[in-house]
C-alpha positions as CSV (number, residue, x, y, z in Angstrom):
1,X,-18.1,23.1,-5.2
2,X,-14.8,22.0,-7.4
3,X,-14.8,21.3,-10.3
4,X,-12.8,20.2,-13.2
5,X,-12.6,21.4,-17.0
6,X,-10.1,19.4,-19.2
7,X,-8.9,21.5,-22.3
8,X,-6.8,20.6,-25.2
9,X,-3.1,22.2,-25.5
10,X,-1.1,23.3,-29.2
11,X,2.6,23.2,-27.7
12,X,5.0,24.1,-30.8
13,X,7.5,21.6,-31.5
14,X,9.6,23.2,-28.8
15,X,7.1,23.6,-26.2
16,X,6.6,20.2,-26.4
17,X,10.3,19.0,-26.2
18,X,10.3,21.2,-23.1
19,X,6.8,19.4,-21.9
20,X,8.1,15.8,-22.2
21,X,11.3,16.8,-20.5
22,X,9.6,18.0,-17.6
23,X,7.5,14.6,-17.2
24,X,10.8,13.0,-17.4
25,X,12.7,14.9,-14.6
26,X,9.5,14.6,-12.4
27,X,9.7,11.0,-13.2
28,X,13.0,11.0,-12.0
29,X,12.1,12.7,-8.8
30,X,9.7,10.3,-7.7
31,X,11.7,7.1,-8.7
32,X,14.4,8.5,-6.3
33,X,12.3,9.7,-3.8
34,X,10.7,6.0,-3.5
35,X,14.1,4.2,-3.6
36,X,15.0,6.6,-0.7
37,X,12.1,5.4,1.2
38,X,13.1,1.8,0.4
39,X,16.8,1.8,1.0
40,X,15.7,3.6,4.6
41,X,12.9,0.8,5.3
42,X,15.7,-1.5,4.5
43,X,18.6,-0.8,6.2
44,X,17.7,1.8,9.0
45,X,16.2,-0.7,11.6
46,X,12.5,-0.5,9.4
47,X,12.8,3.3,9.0
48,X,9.7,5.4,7.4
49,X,10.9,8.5,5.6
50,X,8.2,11.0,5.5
51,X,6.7,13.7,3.3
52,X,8.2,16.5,5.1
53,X,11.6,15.2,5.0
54,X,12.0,14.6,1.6
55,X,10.5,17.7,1.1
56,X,13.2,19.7,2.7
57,X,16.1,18.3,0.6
58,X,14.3,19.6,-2.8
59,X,16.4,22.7,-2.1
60,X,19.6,20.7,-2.5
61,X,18.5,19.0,-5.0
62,X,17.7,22.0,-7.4
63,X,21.2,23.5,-6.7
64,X,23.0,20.2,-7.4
65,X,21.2,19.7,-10.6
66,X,20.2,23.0,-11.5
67,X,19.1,21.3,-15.6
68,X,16.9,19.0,-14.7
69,X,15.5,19.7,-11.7
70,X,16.1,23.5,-11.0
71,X,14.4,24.7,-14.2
72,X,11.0,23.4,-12.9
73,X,8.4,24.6,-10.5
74,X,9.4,23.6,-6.8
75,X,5.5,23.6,-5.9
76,X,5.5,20.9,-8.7
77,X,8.1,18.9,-7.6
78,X,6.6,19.1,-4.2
79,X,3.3,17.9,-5.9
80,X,4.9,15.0,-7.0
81,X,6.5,13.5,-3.5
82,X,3.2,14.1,-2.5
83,X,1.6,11.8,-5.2
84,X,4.2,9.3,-3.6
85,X,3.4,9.8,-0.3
86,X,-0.6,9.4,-0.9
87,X,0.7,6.0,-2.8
88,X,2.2,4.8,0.1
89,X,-0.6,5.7,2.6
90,X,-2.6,3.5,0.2
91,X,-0.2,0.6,0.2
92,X,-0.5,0.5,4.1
93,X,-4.2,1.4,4.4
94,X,-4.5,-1.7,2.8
95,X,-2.0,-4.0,4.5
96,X,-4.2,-2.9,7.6
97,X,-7.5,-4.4,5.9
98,X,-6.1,-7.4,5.0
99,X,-6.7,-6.5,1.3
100,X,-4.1,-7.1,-1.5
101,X,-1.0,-4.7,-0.6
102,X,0.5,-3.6,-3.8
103,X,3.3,-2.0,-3.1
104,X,4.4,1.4,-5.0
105,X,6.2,0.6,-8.2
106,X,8.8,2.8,-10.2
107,X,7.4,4.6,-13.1
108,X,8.6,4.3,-16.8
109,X,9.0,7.9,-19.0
110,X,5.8,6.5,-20.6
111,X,4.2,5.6,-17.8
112,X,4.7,9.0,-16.1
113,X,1.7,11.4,-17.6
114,X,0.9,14.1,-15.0
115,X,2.3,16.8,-13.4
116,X,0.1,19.0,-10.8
117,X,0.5,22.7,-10.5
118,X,-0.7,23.0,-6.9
119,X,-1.4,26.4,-6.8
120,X,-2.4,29.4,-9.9
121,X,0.2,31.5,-10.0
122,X,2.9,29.6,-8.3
123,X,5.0,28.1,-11.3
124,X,2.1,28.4,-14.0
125,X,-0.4,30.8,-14.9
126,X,-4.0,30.5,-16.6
127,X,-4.7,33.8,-18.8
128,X,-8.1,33.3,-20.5
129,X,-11.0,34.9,-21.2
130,X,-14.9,33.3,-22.2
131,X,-14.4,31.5,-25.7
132,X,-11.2,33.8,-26.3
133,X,-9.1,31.8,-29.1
134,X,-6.0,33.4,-27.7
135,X,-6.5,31.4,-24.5
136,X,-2.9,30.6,-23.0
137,X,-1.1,29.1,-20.2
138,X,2.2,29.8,-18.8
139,X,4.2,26.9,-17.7
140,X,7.8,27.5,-15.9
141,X,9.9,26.2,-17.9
142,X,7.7,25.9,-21.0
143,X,6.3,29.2,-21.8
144,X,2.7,30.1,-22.8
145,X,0.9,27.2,-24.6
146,X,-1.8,27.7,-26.8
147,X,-5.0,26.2,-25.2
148,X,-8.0,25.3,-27.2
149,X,-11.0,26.9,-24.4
150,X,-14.0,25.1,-26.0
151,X,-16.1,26.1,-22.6
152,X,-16.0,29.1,-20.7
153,X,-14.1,28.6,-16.7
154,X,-16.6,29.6,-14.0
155,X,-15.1,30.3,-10.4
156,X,-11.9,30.6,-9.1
157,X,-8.9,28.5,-10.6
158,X,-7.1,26.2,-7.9
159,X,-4.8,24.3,-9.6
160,X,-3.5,23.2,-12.5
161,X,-2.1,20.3,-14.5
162,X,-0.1,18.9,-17.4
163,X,-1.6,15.9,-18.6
164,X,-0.1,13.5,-22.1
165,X,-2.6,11.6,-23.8
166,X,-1.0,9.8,-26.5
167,X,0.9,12.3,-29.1
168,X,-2.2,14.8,-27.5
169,X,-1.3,17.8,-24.7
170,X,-4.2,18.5,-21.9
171,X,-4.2,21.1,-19.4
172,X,-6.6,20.0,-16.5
173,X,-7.7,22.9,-14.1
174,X,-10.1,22.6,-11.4
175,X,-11.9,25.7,-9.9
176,X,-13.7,26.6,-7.0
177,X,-17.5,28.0,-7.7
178,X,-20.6,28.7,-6.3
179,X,-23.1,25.8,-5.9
180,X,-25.2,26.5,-9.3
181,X,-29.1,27.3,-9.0
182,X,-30.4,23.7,-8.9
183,X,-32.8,23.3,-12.2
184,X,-37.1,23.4,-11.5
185,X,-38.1,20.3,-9.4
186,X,-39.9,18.0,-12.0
187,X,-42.1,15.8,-10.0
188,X,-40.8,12.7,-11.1
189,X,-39.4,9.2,-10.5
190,X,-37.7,7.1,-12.0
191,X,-36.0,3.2,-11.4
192,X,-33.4,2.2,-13.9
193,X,-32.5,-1.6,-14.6
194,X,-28.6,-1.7,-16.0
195,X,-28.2,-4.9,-18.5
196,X,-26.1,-6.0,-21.8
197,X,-28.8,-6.4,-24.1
198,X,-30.4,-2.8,-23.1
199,X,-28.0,-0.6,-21.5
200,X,-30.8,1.1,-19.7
201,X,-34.6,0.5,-19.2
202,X,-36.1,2.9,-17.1
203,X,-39.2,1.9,-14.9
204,X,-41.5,4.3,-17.7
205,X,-40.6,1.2,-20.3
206,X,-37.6,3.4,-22.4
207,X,-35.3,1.4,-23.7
208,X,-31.4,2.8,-24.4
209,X,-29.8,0.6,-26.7
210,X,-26.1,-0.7,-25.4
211,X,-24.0,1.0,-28.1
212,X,-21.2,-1.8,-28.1
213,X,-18.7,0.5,-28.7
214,X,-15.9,-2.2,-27.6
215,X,-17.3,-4.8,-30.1
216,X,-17.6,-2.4,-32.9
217,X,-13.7,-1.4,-32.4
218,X,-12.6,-5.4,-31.8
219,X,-11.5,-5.9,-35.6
220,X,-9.1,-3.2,-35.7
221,X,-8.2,-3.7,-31.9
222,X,-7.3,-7.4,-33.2
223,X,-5.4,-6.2,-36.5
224,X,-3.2,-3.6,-34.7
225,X,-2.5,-5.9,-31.6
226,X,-1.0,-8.7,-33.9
227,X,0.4,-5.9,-35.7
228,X,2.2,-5.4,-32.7
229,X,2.9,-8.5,-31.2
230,X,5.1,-9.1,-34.8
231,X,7.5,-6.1,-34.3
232,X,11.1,-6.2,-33.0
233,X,11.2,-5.2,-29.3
234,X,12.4,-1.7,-28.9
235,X,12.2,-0.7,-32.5
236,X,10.8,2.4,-34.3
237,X,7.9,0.4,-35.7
238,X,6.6,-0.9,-32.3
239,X,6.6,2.1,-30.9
240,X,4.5,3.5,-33.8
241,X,2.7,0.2,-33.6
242,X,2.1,0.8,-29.9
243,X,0.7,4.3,-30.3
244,X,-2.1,2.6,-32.8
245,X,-3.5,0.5,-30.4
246,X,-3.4,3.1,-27.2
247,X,-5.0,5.2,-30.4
248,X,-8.0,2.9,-30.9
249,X,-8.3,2.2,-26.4
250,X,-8.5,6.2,-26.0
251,X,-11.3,6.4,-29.2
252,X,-13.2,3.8,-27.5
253,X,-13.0,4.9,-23.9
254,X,-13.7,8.7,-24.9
255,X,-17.5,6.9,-27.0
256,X,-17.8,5.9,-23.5
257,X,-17.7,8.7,-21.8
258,X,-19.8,10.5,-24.1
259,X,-22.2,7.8,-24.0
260,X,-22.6,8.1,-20.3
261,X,-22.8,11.6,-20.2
262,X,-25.5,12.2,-22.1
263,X,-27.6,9.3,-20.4
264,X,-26.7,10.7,-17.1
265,X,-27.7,14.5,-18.5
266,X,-30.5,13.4,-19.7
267,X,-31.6,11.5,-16.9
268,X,-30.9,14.2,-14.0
269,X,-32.5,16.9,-16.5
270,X,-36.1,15.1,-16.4
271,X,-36.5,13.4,-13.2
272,X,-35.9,14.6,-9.3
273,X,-35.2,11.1,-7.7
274,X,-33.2,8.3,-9.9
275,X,-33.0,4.5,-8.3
276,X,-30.7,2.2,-9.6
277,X,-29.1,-1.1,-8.6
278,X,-26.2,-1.4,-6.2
279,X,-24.3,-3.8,-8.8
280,X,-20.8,-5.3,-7.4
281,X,-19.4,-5.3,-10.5
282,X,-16.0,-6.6,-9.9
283,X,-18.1,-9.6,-8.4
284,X,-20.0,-9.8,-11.3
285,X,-16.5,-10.0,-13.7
286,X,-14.8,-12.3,-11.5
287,X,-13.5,-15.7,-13.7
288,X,-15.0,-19.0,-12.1
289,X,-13.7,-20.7,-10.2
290,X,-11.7,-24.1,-11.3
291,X,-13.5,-27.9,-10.9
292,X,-10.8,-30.7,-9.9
293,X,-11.4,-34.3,-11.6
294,X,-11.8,-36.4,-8.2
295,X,-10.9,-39.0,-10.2
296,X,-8.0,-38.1,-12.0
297,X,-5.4,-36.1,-10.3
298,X,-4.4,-32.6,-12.0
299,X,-7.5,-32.7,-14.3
300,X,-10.2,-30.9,-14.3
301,X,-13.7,-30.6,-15.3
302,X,-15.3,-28.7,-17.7
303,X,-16.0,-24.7,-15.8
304,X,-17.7,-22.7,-18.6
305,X,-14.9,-20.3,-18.3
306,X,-15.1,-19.8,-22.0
307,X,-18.7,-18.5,-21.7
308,X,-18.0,-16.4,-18.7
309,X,-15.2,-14.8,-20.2
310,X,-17.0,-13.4,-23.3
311,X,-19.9,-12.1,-20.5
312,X,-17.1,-10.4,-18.9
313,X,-16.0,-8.8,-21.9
314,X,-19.9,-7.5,-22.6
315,X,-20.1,-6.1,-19.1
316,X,-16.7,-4.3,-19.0
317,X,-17.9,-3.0,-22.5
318,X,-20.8,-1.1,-21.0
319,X,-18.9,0.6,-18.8
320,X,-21.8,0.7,-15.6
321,X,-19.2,2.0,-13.1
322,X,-18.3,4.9,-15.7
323,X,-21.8,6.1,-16.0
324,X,-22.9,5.2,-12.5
325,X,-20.1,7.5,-11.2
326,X,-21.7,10.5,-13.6
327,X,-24.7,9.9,-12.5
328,X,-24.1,10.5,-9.0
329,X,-21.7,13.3,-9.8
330,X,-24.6,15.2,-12.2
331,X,-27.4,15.0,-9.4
332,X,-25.1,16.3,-7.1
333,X,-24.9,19.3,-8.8
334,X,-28.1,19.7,-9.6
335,X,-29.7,18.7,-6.5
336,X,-31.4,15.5,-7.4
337,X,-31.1,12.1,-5.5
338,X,-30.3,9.0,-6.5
339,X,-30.9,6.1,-4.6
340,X,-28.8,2.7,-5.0
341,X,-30.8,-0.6,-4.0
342,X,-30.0,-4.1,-3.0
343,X,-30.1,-5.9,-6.6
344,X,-31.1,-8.8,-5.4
345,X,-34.5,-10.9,-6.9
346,X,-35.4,-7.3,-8.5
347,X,-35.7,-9.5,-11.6
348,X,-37.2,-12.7,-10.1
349,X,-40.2,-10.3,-7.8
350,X,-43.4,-10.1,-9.3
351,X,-44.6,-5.9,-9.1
352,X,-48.6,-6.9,-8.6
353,X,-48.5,-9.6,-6.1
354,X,-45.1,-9.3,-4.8
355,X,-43.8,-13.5,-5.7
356,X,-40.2,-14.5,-6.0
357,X,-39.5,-17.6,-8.2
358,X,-36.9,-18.2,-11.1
359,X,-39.1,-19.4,-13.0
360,X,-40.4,-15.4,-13.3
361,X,-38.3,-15.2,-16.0
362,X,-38.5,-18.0,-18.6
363,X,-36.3,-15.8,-21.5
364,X,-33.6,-13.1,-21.0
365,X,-36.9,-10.5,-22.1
366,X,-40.0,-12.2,-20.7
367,X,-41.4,-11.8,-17.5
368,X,-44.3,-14.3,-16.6
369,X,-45.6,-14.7,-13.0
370,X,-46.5,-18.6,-12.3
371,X,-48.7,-17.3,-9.7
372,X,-50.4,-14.5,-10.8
373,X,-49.6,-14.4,-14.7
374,X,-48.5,-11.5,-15.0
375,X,-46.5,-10.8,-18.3
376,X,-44.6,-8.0,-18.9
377,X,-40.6,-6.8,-20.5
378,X,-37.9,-8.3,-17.9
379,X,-35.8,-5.4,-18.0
380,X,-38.6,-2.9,-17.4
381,X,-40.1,-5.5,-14.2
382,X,-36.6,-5.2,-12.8
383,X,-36.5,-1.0,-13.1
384,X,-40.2,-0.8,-11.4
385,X,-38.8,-2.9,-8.5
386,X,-35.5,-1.0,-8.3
387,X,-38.2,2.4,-7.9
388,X,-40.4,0.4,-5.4
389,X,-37.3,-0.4,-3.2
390,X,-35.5,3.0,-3.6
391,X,-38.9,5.1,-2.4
392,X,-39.2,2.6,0.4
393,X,-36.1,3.2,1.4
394,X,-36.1,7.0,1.0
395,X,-39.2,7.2,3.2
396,X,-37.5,5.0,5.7
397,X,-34.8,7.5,6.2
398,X,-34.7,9.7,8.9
399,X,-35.4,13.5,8.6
């Protein structure tokens, strides 16, 4: 199996001149390589330039400019017309469906963040050893970086790659490694129900509190955004100004994260099947739509867009798809399934005699059959019928 570890770099003032230089010439690369491909789409009867073309003149481009582009790693550089190639193959993959095109763009310096190593060995070098503080790796045209190893690398290295966060250096590597011992089967089941109020309540009645960390941040999210929207465009004090507020995005998307991988961990650690809803999340987000006046022409009618928008905000706070995507990625590994359900009336379906009616659920937390009377927690009704349906439909699958 691959996988990736993601380690923190100490470039010296040098090293990292050298490391924002070598974004900026691969920037350059692939801003020229794309308006190649649209000058030739353009004026050459429609045109496609491929991979492999553009490929080939790298060669002749290293000797005309031997400073900014001959210093670097060719596999890099290759790297990077790939990354433009696998953009457009996107952009037409989706013409074809029918679904919103979005053409490739040209990249700003500070837009441009990455660059991929595709091979160890071939224009950079990892040289560690388990938790050795002297971990290093070699970078043509940079030297050897200091890397701060906080886990040990299991498995074969594949590649490697330069990554800017901010003011912050990352090395990403992935490796190749043997499918790990899957832990001791536990026996048990478990149906979660995903919400605002509760981030998690699993079909056992556990209750994971939603940890807001988006609402908790908003104050000083607010303070440095008007911070920033009163500074001179392209002056020293917006770009510090700039750098505070991608400052306080990465500390809240990184609580995320952590949130979500301890759930997960937890979660795949204690139970050997894990249903959850199959929640269409960018439906769920989507703004309303707008209500004409039929009497009045260009008015129109009240759409509770206000309301939806702060619901929007709560949902993109909890960040489902995040964990969701760990989830699946954790039982992989360790050999658990996890099971993803039709959401519908999971909250509305009564678990003892099986009705469906709205009025199931008087309050956001109350669940009270009108034909049986059965009360119970909302959330915790809703994960016991995400279970139901995700055994029933694990036993309908074939062999």
């Amino acid at each position: 199996m691959i996988r990736a570890y993601k380690f923190l770099m100490y470039p010296t003032v040098r090293q990292a001149q050298a490391l924002s230089e070598m974004l900026r010439d691969h920037c350059s690369l692939y801003n020229g390589a794309l308006q190649e491909r649209r000058d030739a789409y353009r004026h050459s009867s429609k045109t496609s330039i491929k991979y492999g073309q553009q490929s080939a003149q790298l060669k002749e481009i290293r000797a005309f400019d031997p400073e900014r582009q001959g210093r670097w790693s060719f596999s890099s550089q290759q790297a990077t017309l790939r990354r433009l190639d696998k953009a457009f193959a996107a952009f037409f993959r989706r013409v074809k469906a029918g679904e919103a095109p979005g053409y490739p763009r040209f990249r700003g310096v500070s837009r441009f963040d990455t660059v991929e190593f595709p091979k160890d060995g071939d224009g950079c070098r990892w040289d560690s050893t388990p938790h050795d503080p002297q971990t290093r790796v070699r970078l043509q045209g940079v030297g050897h970086v200091k890397v701060k190893q906080h886990r040990p690398v299991v498995g074969k290295v594949k590649t490697v790659s330069v990554k800017r966060e901010g003011k912050r250096w990352h090395v990403v590597i992935t490796v190749d490694q043997p499918q790990p011992e899957p832990p001791a089967p536990t026996g048990a089941v478990v149906g979660i129900d995903l919400g605002i109020a509760s981030f998690l309540t699993t079909s056992d009645g556990v209750h994971i509190a939603n940890p807001r960390h988006g609402r908790k941040a908003a104050r000083k999210l607010e303070a440095a955004q008007q911070a920033l929207a009163r500074c001179k465009r392209r002056s020293k004090r917006r770009r510090k100004a700039a750098e505070r507020v991608a400052t306080l995005h990465r500390k809240v998307r990184r609580q995320r994260l952590d949130h979500a991988h301890k759930t997960a961990l937890d979660l795949v650690r204690t139970h050997d099947v894990i249903a959850h809803e199959d929640l269409k999340i960018c439906n769920m987000s989507k703004a309303p739509a707008a209500r004409p006046d039929p009497d009045q022409a260009g008015v129109f009618l009240p759409n509770g867009a206000a309301a939806k928008a702060g619901l929007n905000r709560s949902i993109a706070d909890t960040g489902w798809g995040v964990f969701l995507t760990i989830l699946h990625a954790k039982a992989e590994g360790a050999g658990r399934e996890v099971i993803a359900v039709d959401p519908r009336n999971t909250s509305r379906q009564c678990p003892p005699c099986g009705h469906i009616a709205k009025e199931n659920r008087p309050t956001q937390e109350k669940f009270h059959c009108v034909a049986c009377g059965h009360t119970a927690h909302a959330d915790v009704v809703g994960a016991s019928n995400v279970l139901r349906a995700g055994l029933a439909r694990r036993q309908a699958q074939p062999a």
